[in-house]
C-alpha positions in Angstrom: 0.0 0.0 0.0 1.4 3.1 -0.9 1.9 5.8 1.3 -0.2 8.5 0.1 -3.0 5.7 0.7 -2.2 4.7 4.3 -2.0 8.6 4.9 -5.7 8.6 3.4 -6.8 5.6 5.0 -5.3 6.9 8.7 -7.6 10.7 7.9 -10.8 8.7 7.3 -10.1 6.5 10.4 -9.1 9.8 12.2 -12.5 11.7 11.3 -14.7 8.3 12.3 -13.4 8.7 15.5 -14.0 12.4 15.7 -10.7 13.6 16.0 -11.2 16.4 13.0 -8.2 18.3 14.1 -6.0 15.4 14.2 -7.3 14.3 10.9 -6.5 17.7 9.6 -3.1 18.6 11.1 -2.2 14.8 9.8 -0.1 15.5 6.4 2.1 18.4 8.5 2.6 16.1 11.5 3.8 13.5 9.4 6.0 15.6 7.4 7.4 17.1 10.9 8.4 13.7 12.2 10.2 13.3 9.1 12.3 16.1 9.1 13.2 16.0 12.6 13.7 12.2 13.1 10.8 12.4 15.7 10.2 8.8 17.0 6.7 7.2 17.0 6.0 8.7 20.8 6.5 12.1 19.9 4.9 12.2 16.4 1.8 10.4 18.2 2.2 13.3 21.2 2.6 16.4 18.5 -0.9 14.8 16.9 -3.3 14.3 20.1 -1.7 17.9 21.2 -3.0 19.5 18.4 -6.5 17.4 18.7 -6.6 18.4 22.6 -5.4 22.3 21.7 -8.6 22.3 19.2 -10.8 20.9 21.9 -9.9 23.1 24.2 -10.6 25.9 22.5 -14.1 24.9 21.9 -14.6 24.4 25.3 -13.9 28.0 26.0 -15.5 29.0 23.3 -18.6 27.4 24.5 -18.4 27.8 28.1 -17.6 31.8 27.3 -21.0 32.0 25.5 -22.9 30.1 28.4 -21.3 32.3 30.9 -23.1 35.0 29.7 -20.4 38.3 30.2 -21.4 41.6 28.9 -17.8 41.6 27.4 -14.2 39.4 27.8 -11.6 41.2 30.1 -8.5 39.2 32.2 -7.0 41.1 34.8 -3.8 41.7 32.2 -6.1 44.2 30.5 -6.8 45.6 34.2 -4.6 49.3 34.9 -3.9 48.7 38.8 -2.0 52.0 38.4 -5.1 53.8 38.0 -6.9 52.2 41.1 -4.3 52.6 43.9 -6.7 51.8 46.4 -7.4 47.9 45.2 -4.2 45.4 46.7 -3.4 43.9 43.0 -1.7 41.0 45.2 -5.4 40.2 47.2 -6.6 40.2 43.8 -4.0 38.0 42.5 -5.3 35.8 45.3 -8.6 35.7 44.7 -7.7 34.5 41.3 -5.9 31.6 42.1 -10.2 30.4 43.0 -9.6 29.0 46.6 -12.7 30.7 47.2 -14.6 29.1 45.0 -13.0 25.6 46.0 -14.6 26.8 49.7 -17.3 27.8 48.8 -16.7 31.3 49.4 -18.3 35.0 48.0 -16.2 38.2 47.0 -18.3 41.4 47.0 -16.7 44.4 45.0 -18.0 47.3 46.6 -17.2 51.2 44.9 -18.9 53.4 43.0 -20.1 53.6 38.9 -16.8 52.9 37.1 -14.0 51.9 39.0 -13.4 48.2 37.6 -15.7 46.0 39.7 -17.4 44.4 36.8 -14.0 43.8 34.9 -12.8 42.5 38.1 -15.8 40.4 38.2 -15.7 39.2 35.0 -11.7 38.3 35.0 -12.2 36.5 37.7 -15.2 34.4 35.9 -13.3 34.1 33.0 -9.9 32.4 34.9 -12.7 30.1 36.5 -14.2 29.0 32.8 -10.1 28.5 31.9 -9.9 26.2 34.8 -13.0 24.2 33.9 -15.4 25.4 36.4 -19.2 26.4 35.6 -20.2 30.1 35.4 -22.7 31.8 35.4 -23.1 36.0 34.9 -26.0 38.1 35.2 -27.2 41.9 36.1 -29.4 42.2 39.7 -32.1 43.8 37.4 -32.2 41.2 34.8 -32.0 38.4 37.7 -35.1 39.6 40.3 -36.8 40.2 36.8 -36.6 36.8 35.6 -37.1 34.8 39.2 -40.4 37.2 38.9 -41.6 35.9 36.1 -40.6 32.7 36.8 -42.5 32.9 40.4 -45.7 34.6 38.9 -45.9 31.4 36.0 -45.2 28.5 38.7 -42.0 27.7 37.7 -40.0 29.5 40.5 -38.2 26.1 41.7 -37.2 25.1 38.6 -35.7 28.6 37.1 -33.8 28.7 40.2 -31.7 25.8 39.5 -30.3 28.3 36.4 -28.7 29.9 39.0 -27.6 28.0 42.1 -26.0 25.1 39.8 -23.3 27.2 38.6 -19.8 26.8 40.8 -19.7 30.6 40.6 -22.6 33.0 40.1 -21.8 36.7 39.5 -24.4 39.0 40.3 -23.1 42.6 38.8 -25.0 46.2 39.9 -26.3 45.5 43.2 -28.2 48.5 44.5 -28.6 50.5 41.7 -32.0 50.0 41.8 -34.4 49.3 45.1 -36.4 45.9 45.2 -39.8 45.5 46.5 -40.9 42.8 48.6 -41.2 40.1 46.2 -38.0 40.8 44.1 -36.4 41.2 47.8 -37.5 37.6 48.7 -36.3 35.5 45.5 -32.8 37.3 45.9 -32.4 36.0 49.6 -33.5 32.8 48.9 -31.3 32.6 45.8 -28.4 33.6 48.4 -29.9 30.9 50.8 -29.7 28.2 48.7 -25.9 29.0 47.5 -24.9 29.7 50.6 -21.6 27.2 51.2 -23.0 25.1 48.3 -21.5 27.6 45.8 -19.8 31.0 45.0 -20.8 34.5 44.9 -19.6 37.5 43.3 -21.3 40.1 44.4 -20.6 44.1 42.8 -22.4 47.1 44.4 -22.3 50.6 44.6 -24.5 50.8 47.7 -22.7 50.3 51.2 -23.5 47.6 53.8 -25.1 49.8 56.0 -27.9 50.9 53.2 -29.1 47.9 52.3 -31.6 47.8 55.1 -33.7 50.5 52.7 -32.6 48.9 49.3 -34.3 45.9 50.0 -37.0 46.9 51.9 -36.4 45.4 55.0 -33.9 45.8 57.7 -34.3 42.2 58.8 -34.6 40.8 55.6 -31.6 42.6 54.9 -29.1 41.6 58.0 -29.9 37.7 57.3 -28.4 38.3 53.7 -25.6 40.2 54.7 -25.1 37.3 57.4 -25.3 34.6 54.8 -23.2 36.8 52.1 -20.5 37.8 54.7 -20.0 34.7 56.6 -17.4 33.6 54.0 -16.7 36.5 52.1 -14.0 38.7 50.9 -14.8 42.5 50.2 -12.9 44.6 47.9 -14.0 48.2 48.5 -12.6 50.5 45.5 -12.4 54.3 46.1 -10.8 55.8 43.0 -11.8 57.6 39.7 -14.5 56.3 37.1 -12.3 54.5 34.1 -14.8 56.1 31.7 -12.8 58.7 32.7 -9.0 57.9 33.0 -8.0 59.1 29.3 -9.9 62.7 29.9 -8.3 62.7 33.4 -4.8 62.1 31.9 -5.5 64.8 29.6 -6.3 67.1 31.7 -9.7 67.7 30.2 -11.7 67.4 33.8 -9.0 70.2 35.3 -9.8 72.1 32.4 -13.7 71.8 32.3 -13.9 72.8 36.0 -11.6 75.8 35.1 -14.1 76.6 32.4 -16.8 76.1 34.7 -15.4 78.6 37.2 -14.9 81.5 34.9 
């Protein structure tokens, strides 16, 4: 058999076992081995690396679109110069996901702009890369959706979107108050999580106001008790990033100048 035909027959066989990568990196592998003497071991290695690259990289793919992030950000594309006020080595930390191996919450706290969402979202994103489940969603869009899924008898079952995933990221806590209902479905979304899975929590509304955001004082210290119990919190005083580039510019200085004339 000649060996364009073996090289055929060992594609086919390839693609019937659904290694489609392998199949395709094939003719170059075989032509690699060649040139470099490569022994059996490392020509088979250099093949099922490229297969399990490929595989990979649908995964990510994939899990990035389940996730459900407003955008893709690491903590490389983070400026820690710009936010003195976060410890980039407790974020380092965190992102080594020991918390999420205890079952722990991290709660950004800071006002519009200064990085807890990105923070938030790297953090998801280093989870997905280390094959956990995750999960992303806005406080508005969540208490709307539990909601609907309470006012259609289906409460117990659309909860299960969101106390399955490893890590759940709730983003913009407090920009908007809750009423009792809403106020309910979040605690007993907490509840349910609570050292069963991760939190991320980001807010712009301190501990001490959420006694009026949800409604209810009491309601409000037995979340706090559950949230906090295991819980790191990052609070972020700086400058919004929406701003950095004017602020670097000197636009703001000069605006206020402007302003003052």
């Amino acid at each position: 058999m000649s060996e364009a035909l073996v090289l055929a027959k060992a594609e086919e066989q390839l693609l019937e076992l659904g290694l489609k990568r392998a199949a395709a990196v094939l003719p170059a592998c075989v032509e690699w081995a060649a040139g470099h003497q490569a022994t059996y071991a490392e020509f088979l290695h250099r093949l099922l690396e490229a297969e399990q690259e490929e595989r990979y990289s649908r995964y990510m793919h994939a899990r990035l679109r389940m996730a459900n992030f407003p955008y893709h950000k690491t903590l490389a594309d983070f400026d820690f110069s710009f936010q003195p006020s976060i410890d980039e080595r407790q974020i380092r930390e965190l992102a080594s996901l020991t918390f999420i191996q205890e079952g722990s919450n991290v709660i950004f706290l800071g006002p519009p702009g200064v990085g807890k969402t990105h923070l938030a979202v790297a953090l998801g994103m280093e989870a997905i890369r280390q094959r956990m489940s995750v999960y992303f969603v806005t406080m508005q869009r969540l208490v709307a959706d539990l909601r609907r899924a309470y006012q259609e008898g289906r409460l117990d079952k659309r909860l299960r979107i969101y106390t399955q995933p490893k890590l759940l990221t709730c983003d913009e806590v407090g920009y908007l108050p809750l009423d009792a209902l809403d106020a309910a479905n979040f605690f007993r979304l907490v509840s349910e999580r609570y050292e069963h899975g991760s939190l991320i929590i980001t807010s712009n509304t301190s501990f001490t106001n959420w006694g009026t955001l949800f409604g209810d004082q009491v309601l409000a210290s037995a979340l706090l008790d559950r949230l906090l119990h295991h819980a790191t919190t990052v609070n972020i005083r700086g400058n919004s990033y929406r701003m950095k580039d004017k602020l670097r510019a000197g636009v703001t200085h000069a605006l206020k100048e402007e302003a003052t004339a």
